[in-house]
C-alpha positions in Angstrom: 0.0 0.0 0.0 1.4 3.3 -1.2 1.9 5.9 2.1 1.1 9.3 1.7 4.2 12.1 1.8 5.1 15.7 1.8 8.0 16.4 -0.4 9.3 19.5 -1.4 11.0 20.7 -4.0 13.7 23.6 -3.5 15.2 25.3 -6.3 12.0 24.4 -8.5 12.2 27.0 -10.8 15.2 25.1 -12.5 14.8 24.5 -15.9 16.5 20.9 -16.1 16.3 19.9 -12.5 12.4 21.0 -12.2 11.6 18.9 -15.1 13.8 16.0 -14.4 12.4 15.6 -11.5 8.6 15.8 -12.4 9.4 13.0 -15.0 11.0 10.6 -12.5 8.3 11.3 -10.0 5.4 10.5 -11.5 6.9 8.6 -14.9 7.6 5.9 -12.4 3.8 5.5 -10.5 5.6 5.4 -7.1 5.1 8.7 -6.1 2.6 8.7 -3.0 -1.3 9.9 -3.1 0.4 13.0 -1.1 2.0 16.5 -1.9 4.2 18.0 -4.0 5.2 21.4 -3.1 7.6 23.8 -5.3 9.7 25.8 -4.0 11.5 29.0 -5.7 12.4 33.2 -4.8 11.4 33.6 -8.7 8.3 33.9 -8.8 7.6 33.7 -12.7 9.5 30.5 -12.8 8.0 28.9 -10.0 4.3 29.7 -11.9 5.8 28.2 -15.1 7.2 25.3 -12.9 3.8 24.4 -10.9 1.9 24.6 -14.3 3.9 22.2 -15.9 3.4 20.4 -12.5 -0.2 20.1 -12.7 0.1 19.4 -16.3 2.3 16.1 -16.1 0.0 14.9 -13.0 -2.9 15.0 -15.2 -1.2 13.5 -17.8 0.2 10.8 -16.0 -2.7 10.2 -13.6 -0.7 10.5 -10.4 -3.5 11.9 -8.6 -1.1 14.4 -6.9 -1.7 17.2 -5.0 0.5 20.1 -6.1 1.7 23.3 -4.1 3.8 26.1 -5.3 4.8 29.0 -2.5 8.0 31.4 -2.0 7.5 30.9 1.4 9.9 27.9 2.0 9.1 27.8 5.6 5.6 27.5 5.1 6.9 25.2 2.2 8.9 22.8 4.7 6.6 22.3 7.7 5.7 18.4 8.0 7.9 17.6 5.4 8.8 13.8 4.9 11.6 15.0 1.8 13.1 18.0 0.9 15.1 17.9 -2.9 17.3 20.9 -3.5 18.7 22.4 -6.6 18.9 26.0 -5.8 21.7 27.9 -6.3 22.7 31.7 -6.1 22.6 33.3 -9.5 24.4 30.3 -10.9 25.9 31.1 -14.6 26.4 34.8 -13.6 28.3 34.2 -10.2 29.6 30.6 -12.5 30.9 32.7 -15.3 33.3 35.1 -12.6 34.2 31.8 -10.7 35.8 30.9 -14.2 37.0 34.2 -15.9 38.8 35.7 -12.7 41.3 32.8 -12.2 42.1 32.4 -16.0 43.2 36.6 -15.9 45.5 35.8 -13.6 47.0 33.1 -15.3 45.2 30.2 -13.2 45.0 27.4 -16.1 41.4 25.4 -14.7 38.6 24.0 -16.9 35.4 24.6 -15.7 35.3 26.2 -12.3 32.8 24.8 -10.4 33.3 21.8 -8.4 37.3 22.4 -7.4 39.7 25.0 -8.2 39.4 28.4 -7.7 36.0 28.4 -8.9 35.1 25.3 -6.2 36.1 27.5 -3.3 34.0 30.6 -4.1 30.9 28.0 -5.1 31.4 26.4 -1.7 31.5 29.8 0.5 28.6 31.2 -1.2 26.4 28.0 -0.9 26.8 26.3 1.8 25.4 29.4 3.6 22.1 29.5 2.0 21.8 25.5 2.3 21.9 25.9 6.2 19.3 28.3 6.1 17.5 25.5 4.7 18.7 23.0 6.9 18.4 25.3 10.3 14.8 25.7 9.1 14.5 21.7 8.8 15.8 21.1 11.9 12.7 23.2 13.1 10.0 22.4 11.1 11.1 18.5 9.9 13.5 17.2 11.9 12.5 13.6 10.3 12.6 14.6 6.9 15.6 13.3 4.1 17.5 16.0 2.2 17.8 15.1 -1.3 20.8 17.6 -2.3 21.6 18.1 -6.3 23.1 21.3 -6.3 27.1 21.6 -6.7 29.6 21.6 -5.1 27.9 18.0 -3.7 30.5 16.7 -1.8 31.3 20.3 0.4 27.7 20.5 0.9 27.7 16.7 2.2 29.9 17.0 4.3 29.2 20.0 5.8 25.7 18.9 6.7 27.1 15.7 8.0 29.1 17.4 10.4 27.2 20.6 11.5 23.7 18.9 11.5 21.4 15.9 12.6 19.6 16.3 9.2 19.8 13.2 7.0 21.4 14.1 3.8 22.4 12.3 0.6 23.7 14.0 -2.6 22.8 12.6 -6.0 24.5 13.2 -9.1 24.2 11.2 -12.5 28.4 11.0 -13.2 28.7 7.6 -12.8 25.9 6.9 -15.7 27.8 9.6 -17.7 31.6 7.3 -16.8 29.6 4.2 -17.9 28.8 5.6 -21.4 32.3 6.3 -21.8 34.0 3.3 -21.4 30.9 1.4 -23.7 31.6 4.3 -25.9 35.3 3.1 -26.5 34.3 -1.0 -26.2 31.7 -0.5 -28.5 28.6 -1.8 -26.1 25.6 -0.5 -25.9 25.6 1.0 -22.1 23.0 -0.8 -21.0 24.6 -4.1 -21.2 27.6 -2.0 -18.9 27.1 -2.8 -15.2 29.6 -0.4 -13.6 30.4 0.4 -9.7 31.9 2.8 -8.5 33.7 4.5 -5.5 35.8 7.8 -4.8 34.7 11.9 -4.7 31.3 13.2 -6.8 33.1 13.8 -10.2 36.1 12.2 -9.2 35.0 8.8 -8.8 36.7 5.6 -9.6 35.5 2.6 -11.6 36.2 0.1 -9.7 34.9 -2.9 -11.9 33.4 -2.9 -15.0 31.5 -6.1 -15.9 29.3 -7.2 -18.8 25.8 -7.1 -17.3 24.5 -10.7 -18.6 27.5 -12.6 -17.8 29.7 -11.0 -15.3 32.3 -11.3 -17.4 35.3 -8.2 -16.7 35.5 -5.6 -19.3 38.8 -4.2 -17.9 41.1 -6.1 -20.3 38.5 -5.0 -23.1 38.9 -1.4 -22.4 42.4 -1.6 -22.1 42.6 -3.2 -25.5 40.0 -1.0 -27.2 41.9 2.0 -25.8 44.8 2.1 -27.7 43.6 2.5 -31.4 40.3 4.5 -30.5 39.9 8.5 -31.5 42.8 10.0 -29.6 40.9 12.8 -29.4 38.1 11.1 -27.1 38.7 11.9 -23.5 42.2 12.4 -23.8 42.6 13.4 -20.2 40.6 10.7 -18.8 42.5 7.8 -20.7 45.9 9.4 -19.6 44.9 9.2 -16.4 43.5 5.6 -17.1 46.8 4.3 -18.5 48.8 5.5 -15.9 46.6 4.6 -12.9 44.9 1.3 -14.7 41.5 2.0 -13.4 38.5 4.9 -15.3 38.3 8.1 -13.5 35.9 10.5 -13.3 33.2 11.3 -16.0 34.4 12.9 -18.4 37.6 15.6 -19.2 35.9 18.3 -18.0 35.0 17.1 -14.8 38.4 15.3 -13.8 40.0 18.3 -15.7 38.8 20.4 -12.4 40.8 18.5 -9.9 44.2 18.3 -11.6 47.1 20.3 -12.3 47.0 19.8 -15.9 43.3 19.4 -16.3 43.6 21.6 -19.1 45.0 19.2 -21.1 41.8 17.4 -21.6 38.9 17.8 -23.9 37.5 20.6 -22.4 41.1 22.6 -22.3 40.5 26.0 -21.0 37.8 27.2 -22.9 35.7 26.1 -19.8 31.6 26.1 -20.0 29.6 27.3 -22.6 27.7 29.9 -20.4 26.0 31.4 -24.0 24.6 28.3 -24.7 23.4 27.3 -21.3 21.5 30.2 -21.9 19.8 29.9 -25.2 19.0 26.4 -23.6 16.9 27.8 -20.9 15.4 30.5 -22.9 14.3 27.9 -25.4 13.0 25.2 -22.7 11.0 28.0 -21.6 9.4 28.5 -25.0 8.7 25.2 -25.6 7.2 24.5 -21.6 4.8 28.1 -22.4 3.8 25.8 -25.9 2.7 23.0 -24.3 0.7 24.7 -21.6 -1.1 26.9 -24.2 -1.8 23.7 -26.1 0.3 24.8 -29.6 2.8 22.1 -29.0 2.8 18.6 -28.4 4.1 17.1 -25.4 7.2 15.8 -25.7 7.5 12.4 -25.9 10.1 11.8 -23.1 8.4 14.2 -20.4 6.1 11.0 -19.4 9.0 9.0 -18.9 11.7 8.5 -16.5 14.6 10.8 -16.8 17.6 8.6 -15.6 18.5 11.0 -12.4 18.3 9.0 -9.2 15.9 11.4 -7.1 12.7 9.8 -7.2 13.9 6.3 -6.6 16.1 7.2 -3.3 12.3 8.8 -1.9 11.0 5.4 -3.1 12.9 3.3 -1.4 13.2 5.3 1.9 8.9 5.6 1.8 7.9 2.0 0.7 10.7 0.3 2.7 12.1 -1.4 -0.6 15.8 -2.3 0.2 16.8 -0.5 -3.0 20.5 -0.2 -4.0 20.9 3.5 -5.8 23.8 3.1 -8.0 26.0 6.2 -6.6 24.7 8.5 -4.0 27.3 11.3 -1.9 27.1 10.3 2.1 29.5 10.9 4.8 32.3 8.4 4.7 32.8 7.3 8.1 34.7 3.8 6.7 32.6 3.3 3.4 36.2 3.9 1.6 38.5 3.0 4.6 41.4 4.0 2.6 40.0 7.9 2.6 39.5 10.1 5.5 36.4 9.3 7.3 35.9 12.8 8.0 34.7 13.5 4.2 31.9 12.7 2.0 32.3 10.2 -0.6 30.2 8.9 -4.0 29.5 5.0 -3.3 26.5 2.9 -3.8 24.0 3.0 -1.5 21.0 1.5 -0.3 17.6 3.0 0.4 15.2 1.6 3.1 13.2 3.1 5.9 15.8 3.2 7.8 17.2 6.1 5.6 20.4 5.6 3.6 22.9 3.1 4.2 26.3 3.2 2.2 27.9 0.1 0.4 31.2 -0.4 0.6 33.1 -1.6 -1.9 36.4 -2.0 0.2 39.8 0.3 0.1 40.1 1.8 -3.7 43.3 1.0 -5.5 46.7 2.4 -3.3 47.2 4.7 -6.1 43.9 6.2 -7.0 43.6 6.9 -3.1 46.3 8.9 -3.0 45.6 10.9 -5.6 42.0 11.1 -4.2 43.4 12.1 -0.5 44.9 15.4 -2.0 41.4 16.5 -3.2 40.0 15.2 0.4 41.9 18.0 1.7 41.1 20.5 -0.1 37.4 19.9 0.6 37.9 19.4 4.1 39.5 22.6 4.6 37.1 24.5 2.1 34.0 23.2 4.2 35.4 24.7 6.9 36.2 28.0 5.8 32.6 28.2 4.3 30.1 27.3 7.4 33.2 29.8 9.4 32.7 32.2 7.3 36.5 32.3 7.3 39.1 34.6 5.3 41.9 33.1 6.5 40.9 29.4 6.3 39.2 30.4 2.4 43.1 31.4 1.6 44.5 28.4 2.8 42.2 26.3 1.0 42.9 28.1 -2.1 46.6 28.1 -1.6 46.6 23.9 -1.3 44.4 23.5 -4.1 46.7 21.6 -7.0 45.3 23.7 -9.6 46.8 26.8 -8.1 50.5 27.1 -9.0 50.7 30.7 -8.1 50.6 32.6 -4.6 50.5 36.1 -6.2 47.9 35.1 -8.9 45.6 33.5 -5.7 46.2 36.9 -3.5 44.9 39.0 -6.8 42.0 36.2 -7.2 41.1 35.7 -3.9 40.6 39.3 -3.3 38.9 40.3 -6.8 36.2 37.3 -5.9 35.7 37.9 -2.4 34.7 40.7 -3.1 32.1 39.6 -5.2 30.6 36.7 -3.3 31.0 38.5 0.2 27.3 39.5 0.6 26.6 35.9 0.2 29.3 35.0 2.8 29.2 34.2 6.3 29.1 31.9 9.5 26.5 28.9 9.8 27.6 27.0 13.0 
């Protein structure tokens, strides 16, 4: 019997996470008979986002009941789920993270998740996520939080340590890791069974397996590697060669944690801000289209989505045992050969009990070490974000292996503190 729930939505005026998320939750028919409420400051996005709400209930006969407020504390009390994916004026705020560093000769890829960029991303969000969490401990002391917004693993492990909130981050890199090594092989990715273990984005395959047989696709990728497009990944099979296992999910992602990241696909040219945009503008277009009835519906909005969201609230809710593929919890021994004082990607299982990670045992000598450098730099840059701390934030910045320059981080540090600092301040 299917239980009722209160889940709400944060951040639902986001164009990809907001629909996403509708799809998975009622695509899948294991959304409760309860409420969905969205949650968002802007107004005309959160209208767009709660019609399109009401529209995909009806469609898929969910039988739903659908809220939409700015209020978020009005929003959060009695909740049994809170997702997140807001973020603070993400491309404009994005786009500085990135351009600052490269003037002052800081060669980085994309600037979001480590780096430069990863620091300022962390100080400025991990604020406004404990005004959520604050407000949870208040008004739904029980409830999950479902986190998607980046940089996952600071805001893990922040909430881990500074709250008795439950928390679990969810990304879809380990699905995007998977189509790469098929990619090379030649297999279609759903005949890929993958599992992985390390940081979000910086995760490590630790066996790949053909799904039917169990048979170990290592020594295929290995072979397939060395005649396919060089210019594939180039970072990522580097990496590969040298350490013998897949990192990561892609160039630009791993790109952000290493030295010479820039060597990758995505070099330095970083994200493509100006398209991100004419994707959201055009999403928009086609969402007011379908509402007015001069479009059809898109033939995938009905169906499930691939992100992992809805299936973590089913499992918790119905008591299902489910394994999640990859989820971002506090460590605490599920990779004993990291720091247990960090939040790692691993596979988890979902019950009502809450989350439980699954360990795969210690990662490869190698790929910990080169993992433990990262750790630090998170560590350190969680700290200087819920202390609201100057000092610690130039520290952080100065062990980060992308810098390679203590007067280019003094002239960085200052130009984007400067612009993040009303955003800044102490949480605990």
């Amino acid at each position: 019997m299917r239980k009722n729930a209160k889940i709400v939505l944060l951040g639902a005026g986001s164009a990809s996470f907001g629909l996403n998320m509708l799809r998975d939750l009622f695509a899948g028919q294991e959304f409760p008979r309860g409420t969905l409420t969205l949650v968002s400051r802007n107004a005309d996005h959160l209208a767009r986002g709660a019609q399109l709400a009401e529209f995909l209930n009806e469609k898929s006969g969910a039988g739903v009941t659908i809220e939409h407020t700015t209020d978020r504390r009005a929003a959060l009390d009695g909740a049994d789920f809170v997702v997140n994916s807001a973020a603070i004026d993400r491309l404009r705020l994005w786009k500085f993270d990135f351009e600052v560093p490269k003037k002052y000769g800081i060669r980085h890829t994309l600037g979001e998740n480590a780096g430069p960029g990863g620091l300022f991303f962390t100080l400025r969000t991990i604020p406004m996520v404990f005004d959520f969490i604050r407000d949870m401990e208040e008004l739904c002391p029980k409830a999950l939080f479902v986190n998607f917004s980046n940089p996952e693993s600071r805001i893990v492990l922040a909430i881990a340590k500074y709250s008795r909130i439950r928390a679990i981050g969810l990304c879809h890199g380990l699905f995007l890791a998977q189509a790469c090594v098929a990619k090379i092989m030649g297999l279609p990715p759903e005949t890929v069974d993958v599992w992985g273990a390390g940081l979000n984005h910086f995760q490590c395959l630790v066996r790949i397996r053909r799904r039917d047989t169990g048979e170990d696709l290592y020594p295929l990728l290995k072979e397939k590697d060395k005649t396919y497009d060089p210019s594939f990944e180039p970072l990522t099979r580097a990496v590969f060669r040298a350490f013998g296992y897949w990192l990561g999910c892609g160039d630009s992602h791993l790109g952000e944690f290493l030295p010479y990241g820039y060597e990758g696909e995505c070099d330095e040219r970083g994200y493509d801000f100006a398209q991100d945009q004419r994707d959201r503008i055009t999403f928009a277009k086609t969402v007011d289209a379908v509402l007015a009835g001069t479009a059809p519906l898109p033939s995938d909005w009905l169906k499930p989505s691939g992100e992992r969201g809805a299936a973590v609230i089913a499992g918790v809710l119905h008591d299902q045992k489910r394994t999640i593929e990859s989820g971002i919890v506090y460590n605490q021994g599920a990779i004993p050969n990291l720091p247990p004082d960090l939040a790692v990607e691993v596979p988890v299982m979902a019950d009502a009990d809450g989350i439980h990670p699954i360990s795969l045992g210690p990662l490869p000598p190698a790929v910990a070490n080169l993992l433990a450098i990262q750790a630090n730099v998170q560590q350190l840059s969680m700290e200087a974000a819920v202390r609201g701390s100057k000092k610690m934030a130039m520290q952080a910045l100065l062990i980060d292996p992308v810098v390679n320059s203590a007067v280019a981080a003094r002239k960085l540090f200052d130009e984007l503190w400067e612009i993040n600092r009303s955003y800044i301040r102490p949480c605990i």
